[in-house]
TITORVEX-350495 format. One record per atom (N, C-alpha, C): x, y, z; residue in three letters; atom name; residue number from 1. Coordinates in nm, 2 decimals. Layout:
<rs>
- X Y Z ALA CA NUM
...
</rs>
This chain:
<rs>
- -1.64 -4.87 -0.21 UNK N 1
- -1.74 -4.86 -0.31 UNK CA 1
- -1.79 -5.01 -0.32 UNK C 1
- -1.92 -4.99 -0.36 UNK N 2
- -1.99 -5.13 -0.33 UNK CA 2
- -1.99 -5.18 -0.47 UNK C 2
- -1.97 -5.30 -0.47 UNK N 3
- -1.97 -5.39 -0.65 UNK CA 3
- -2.14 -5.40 -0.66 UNK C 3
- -2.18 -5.33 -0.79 UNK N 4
- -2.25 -5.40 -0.79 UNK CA 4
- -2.31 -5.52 -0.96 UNK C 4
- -2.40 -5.62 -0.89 UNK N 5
- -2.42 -5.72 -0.93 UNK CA 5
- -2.46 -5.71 -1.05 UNK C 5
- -2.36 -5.75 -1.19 UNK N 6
- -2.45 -5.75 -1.28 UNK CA 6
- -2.52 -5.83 -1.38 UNK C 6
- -2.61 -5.81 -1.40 UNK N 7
- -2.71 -5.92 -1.44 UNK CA 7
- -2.70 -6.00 -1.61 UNK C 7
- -2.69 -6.11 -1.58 UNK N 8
- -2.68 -6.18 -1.68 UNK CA 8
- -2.78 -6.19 -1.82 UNK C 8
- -2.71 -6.22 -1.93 UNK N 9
- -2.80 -6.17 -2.05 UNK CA 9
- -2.91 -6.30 -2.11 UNK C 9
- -3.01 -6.29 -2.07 UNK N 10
- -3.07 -6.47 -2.05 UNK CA 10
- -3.08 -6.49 -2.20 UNK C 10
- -3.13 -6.66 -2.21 UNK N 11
- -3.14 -6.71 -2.28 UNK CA 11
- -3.20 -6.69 -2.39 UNK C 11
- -3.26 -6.74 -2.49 UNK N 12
- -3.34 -6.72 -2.61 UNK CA 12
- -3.46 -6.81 -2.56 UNK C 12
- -3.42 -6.92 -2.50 UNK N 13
- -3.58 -6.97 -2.43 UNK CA 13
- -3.59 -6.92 -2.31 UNK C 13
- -3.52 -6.84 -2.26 UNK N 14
- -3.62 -6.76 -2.14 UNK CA 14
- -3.66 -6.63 -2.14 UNK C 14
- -3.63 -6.57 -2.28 UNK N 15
- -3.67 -6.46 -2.32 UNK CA 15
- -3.81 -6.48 -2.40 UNK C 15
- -3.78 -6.62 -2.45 UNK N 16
- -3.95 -6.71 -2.54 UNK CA 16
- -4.03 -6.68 -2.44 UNK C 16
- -3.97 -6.76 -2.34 UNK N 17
- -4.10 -6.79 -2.21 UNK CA 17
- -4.15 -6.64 -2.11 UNK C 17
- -4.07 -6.55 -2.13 UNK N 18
- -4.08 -6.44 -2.07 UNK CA 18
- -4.17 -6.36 -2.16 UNK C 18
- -4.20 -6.36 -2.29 UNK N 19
- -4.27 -6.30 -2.38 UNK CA 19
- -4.39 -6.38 -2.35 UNK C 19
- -4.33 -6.49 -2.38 UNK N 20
- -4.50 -6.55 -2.35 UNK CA 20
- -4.59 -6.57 -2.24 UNK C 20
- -4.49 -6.53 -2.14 UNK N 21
- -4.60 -6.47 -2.02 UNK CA 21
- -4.67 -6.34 -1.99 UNK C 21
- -4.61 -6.27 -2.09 UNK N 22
- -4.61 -6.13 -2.12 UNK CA 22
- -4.76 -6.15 -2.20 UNK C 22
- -4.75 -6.21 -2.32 UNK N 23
- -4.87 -6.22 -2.39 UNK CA 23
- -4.98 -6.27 -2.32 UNK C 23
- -4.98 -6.33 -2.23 UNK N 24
- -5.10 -6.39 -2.12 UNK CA 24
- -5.12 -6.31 -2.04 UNK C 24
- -5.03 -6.21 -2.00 UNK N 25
- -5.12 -6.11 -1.90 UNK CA 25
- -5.17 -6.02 -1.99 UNK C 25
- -5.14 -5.98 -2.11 UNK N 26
- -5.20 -5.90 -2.20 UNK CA 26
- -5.37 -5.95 -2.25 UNK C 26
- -5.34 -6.09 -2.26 UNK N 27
- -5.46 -6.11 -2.29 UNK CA 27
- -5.54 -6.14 -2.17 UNK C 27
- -5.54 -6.15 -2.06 UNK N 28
- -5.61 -6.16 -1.95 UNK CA 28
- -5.64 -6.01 -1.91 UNK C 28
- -5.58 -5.91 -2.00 UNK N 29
- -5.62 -5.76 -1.97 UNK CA 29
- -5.57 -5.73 -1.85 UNK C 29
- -5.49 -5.74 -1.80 UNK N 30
- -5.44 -5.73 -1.66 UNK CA 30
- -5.35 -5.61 -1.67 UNK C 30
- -5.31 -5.50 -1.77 UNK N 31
- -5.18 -5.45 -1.84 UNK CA 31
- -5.18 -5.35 -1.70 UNK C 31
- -5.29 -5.27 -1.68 UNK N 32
- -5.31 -5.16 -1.61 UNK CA 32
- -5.28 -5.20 -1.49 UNK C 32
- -5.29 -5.30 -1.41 UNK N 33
- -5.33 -5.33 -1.30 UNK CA 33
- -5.14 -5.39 -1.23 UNK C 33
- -5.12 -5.31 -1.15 UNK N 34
- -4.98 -5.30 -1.11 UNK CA 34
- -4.98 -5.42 -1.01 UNK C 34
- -5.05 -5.45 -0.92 UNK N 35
- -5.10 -5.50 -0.80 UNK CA 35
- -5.15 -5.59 -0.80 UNK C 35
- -5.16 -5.67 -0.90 UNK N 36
- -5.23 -5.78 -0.92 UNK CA 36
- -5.17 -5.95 -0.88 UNK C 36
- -5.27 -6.03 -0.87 UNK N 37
- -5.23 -6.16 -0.77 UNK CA 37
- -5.26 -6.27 -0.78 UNK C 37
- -5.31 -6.25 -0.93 UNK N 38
- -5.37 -6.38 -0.98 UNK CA 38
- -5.26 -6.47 -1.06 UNK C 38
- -5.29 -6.58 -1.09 UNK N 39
- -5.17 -6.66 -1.12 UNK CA 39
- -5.12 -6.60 -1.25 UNK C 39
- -5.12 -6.58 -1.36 UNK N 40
- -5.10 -6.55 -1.50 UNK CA 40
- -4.99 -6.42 -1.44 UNK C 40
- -5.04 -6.32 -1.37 UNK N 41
- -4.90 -6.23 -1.32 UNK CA 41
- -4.82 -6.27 -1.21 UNK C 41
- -4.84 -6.34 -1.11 UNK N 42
- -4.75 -6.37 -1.03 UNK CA 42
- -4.65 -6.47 -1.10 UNK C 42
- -4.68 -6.53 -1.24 UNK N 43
- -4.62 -6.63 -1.29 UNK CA 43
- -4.49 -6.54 -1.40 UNK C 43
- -4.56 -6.42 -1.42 UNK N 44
- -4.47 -6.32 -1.45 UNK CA 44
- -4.35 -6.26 -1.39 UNK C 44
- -4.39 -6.24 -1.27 UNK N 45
- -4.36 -6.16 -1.20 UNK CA 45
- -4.23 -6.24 -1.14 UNK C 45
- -4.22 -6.41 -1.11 UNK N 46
- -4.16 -6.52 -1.08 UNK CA 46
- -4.05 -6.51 -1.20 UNK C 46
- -4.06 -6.53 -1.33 UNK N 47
- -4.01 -6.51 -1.45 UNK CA 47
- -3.91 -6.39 -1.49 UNK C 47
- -3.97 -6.28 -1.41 UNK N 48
- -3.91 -6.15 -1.43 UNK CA 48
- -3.79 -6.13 -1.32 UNK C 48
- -3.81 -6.19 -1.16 UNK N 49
- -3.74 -6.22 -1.11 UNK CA 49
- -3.57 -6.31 -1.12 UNK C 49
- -3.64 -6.41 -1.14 UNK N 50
- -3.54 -6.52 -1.23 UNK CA 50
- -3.43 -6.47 -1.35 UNK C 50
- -3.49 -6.42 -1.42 UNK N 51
- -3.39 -6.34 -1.51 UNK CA 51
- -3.32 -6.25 -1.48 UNK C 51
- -3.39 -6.16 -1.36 UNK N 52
- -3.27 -6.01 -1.32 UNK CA 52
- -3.32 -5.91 -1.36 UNK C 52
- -3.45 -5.93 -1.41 UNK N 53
- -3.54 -5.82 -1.42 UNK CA 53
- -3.60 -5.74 -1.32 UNK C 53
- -3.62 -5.82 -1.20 UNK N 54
- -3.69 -5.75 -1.06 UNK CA 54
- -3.59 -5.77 -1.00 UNK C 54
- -3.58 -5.74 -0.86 UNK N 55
- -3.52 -5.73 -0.75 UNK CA 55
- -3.63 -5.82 -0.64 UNK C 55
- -3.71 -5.78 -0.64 UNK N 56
- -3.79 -5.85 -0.56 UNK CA 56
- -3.93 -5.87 -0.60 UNK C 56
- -4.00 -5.97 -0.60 UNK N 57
- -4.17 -6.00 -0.70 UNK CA 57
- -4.26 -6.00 -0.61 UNK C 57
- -4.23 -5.98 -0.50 UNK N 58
- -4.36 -6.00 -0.36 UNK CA 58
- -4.45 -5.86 -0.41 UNK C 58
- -4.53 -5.89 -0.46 UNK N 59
- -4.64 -5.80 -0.46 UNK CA 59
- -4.73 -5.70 -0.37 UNK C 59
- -4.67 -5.60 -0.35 UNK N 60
- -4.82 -5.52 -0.22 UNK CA 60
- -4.87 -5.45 -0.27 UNK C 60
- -4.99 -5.41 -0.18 UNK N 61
- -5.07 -5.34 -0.23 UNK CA 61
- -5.02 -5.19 -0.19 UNK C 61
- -5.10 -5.11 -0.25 UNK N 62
- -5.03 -4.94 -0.26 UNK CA 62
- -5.12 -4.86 -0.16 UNK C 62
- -5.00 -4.79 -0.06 UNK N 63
- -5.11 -4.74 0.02 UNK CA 63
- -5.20 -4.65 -0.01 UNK C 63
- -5.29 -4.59 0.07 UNK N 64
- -5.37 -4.50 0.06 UNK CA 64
- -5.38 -4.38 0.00 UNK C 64
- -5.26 -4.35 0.03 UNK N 65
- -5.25 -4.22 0.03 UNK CA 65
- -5.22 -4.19 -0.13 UNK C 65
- -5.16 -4.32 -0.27 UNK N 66
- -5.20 -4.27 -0.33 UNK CA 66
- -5.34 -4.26 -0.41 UNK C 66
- -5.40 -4.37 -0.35 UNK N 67
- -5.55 -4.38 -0.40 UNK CA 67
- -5.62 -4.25 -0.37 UNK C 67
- -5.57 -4.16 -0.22 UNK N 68
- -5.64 -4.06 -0.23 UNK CA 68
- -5.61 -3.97 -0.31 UNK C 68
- -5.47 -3.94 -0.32 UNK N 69
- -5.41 -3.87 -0.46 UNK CA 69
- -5.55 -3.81 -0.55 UNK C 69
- -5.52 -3.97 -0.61 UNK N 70
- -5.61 -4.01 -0.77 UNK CA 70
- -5.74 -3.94 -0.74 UNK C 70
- -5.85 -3.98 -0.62 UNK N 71
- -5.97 -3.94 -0.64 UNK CA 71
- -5.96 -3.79 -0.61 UNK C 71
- -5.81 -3.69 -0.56 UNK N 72
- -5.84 -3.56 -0.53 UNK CA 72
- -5.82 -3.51 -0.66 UNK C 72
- -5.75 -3.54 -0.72 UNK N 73
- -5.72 -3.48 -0.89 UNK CA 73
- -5.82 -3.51 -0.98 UNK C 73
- -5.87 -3.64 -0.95 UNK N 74
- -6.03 -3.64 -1.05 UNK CA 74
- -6.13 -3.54 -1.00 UNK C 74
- -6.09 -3.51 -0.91 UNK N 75
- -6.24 -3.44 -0.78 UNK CA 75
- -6.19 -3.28 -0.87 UNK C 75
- -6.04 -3.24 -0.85 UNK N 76
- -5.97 -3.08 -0.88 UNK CA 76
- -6.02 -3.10 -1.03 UNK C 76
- -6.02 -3.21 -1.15 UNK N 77
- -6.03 -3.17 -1.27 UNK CA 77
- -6.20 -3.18 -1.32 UNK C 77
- -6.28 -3.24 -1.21 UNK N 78
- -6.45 -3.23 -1.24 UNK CA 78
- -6.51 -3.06 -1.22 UNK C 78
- -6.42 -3.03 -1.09 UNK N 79
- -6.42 -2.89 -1.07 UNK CA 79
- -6.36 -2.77 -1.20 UNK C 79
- -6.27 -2.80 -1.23 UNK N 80
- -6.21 -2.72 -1.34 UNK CA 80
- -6.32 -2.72 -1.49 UNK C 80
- -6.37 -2.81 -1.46 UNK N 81
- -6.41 -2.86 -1.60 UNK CA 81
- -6.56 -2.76 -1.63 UNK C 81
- -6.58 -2.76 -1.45 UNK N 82
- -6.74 -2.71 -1.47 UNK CA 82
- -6.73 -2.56 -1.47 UNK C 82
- -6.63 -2.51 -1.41 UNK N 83
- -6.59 -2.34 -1.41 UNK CA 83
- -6.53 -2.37 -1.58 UNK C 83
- -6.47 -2.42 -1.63 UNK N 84
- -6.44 -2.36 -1.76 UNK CA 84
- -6.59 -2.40 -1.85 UNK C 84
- -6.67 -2.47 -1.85 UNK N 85
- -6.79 -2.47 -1.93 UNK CA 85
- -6.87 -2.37 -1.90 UNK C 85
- -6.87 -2.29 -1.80 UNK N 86
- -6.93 -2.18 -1.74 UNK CA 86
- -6.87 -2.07 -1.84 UNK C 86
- -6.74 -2.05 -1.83 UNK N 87
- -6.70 -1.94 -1.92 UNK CA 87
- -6.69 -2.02 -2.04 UNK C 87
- -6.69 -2.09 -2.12 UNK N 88
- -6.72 -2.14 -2.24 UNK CA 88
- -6.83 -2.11 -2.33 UNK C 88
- -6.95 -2.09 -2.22 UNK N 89
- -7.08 -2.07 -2.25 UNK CA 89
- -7.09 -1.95 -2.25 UNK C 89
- -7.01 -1.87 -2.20 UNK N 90
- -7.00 -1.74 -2.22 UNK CA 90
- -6.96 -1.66 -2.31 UNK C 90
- -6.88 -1.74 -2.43 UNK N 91
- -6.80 -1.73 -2.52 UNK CA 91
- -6.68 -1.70 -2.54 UNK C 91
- -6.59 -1.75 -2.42 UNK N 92
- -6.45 -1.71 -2.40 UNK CA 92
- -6.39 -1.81 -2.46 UNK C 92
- -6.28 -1.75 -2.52 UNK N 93
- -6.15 -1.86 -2.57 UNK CA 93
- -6.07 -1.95 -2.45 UNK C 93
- -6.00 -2.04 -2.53 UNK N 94
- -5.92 -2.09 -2.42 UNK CA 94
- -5.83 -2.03 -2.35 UNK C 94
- -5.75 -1.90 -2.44 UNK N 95
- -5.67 -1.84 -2.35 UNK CA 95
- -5.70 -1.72 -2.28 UNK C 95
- -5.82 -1.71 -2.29 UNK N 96
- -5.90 -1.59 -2.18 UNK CA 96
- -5.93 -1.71 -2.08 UNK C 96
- -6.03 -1.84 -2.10 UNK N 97
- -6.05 -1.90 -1.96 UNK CA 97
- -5.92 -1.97 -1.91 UNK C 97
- -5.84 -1.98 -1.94 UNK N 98
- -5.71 -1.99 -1.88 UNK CA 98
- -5.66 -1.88 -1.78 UNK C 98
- -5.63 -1.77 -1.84 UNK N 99
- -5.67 -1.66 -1.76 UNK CA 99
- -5.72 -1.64 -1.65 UNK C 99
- -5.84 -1.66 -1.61 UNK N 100
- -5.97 -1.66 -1.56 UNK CA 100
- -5.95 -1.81 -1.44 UNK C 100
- -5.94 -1.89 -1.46 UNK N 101
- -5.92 -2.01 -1.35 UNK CA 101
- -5.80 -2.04 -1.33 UNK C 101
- -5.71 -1.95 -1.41 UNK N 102
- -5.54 -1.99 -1.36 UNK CA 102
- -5.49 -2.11 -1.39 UNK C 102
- -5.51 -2.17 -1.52 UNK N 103
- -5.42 -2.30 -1.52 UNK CA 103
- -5.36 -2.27 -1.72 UNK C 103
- -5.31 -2.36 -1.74 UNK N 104
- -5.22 -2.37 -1.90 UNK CA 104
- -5.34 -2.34 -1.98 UNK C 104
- -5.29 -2.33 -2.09 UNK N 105
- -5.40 -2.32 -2.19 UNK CA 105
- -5.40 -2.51 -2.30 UNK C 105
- -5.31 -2.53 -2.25 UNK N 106
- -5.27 -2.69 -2.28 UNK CA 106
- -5.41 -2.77 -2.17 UNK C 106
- -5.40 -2.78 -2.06 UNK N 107
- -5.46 -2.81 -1.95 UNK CA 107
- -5.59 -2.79 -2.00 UNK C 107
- -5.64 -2.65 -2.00 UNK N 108
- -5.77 -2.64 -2.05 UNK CA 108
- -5.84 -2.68 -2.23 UNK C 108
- -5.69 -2.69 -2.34 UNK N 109
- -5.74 -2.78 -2.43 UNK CA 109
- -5.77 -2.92 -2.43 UNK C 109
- -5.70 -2.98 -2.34 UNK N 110
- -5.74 -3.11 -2.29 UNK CA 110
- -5.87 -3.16 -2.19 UNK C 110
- -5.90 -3.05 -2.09 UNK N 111
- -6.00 -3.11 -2.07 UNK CA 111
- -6.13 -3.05 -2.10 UNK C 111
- -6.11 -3.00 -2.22 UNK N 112
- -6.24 -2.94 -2.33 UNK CA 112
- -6.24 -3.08 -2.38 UNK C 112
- -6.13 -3.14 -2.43 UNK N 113
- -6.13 -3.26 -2.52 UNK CA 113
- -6.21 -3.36 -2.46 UNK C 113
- -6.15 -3.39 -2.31 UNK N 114
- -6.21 -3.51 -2.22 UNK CA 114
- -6.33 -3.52 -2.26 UNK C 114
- -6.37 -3.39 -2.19 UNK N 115
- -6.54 -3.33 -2.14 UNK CA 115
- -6.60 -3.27 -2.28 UNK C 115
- -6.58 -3.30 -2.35 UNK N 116
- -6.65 -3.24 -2.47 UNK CA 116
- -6.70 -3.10 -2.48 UNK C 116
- -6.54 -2.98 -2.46 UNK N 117
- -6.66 -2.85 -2.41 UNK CA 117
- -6.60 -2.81 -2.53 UNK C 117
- -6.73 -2.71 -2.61 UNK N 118
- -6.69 -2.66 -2.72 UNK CA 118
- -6.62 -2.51 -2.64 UNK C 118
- -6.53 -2.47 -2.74 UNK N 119
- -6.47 -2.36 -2.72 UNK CA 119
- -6.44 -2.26 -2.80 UNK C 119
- -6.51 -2.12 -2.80 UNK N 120
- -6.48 -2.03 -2.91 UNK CA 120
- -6.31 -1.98 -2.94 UNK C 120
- -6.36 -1.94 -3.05 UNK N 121
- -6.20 -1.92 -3.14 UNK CA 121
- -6.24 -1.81 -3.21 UNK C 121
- -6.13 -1.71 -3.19 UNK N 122
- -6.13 -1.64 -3.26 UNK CA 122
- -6.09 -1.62 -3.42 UNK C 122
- -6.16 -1.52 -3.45 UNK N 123
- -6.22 -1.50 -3.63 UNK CA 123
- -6.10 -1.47 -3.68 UNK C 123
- -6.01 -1.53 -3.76 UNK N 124
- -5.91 -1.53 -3.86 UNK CA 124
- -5.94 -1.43 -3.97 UNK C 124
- -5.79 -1.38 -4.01 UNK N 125
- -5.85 -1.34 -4.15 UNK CA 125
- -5.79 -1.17 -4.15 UNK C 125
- -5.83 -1.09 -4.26 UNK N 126
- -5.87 -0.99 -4.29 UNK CA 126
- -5.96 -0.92 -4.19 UNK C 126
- -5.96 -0.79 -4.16 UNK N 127
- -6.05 -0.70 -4.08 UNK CA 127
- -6.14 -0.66 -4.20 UNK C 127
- -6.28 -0.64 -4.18 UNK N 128
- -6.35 -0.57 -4.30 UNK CA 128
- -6.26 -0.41 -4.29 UNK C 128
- -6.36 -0.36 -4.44 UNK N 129
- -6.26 -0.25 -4.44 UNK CA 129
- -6.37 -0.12 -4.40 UNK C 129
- -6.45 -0.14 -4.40 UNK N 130
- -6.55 -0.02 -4.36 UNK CA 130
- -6.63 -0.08 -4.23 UNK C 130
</rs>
């Protein structure tokens, strides 16, 4: 069985300096951006290393394949969005057009939300009596 290495509990000033590099990529807006190579995160990324936070800081880029991912699921939810505004306009609920295009009724409250599609709801209440 292999030992393994374990990592030491850093300092109070390298936890300072580790925040505070933290706060400069935050403010450089960089939070999203995994991939990035500009000094302010590679200076992170050096920092995070150093402490035992990373294993390795060499930065690559991500292949293709999941960038294509990303644009096929934006592409599957532009699609979903236009078949449920179709029966929306129709006056179906969410859990009839759920129904209807086969996905959650969670799924289809959310991208009513995205896409701003109004969605009928059924009448609460009492039945009239005559």
């Amino acid at each position: 069985m292999s030992k393994v290495k374990k990592r030491v509990r850093p300092t109070k000033e390298q936890a300072q300096e580790l925040n505070r590099r933290l706060d400069a990529v935050v403010d450089a807006g960089h939070t999203n951006d995994l991939y990035c190579d500009c000094e302010v995160c590679q200076a992170l990324a050096e920092q995070a290393e150093l402490m035992g936070y990373r294993t390795n800081s060499t930065i690559k880029k991500p292949s293709e394949k999941w960038e294509r991912r990303r644009r096929e699921a934006k592409r599957k939810r532009q699609i979903d969005a236009v078949k449920m505004a179709n029966l929306a306009g129709q006056g179906l609920t969410s859990a009839e057009i759920s129904r209807k295009i086969y996905r959650s009724k969670d799924y289809i409250n959310k991208l009513a939300k995205e896409f701003e599609i109004t969605l009928a709801t059924k009448k609460r209440g009492r039945k009239p009596c005559h």
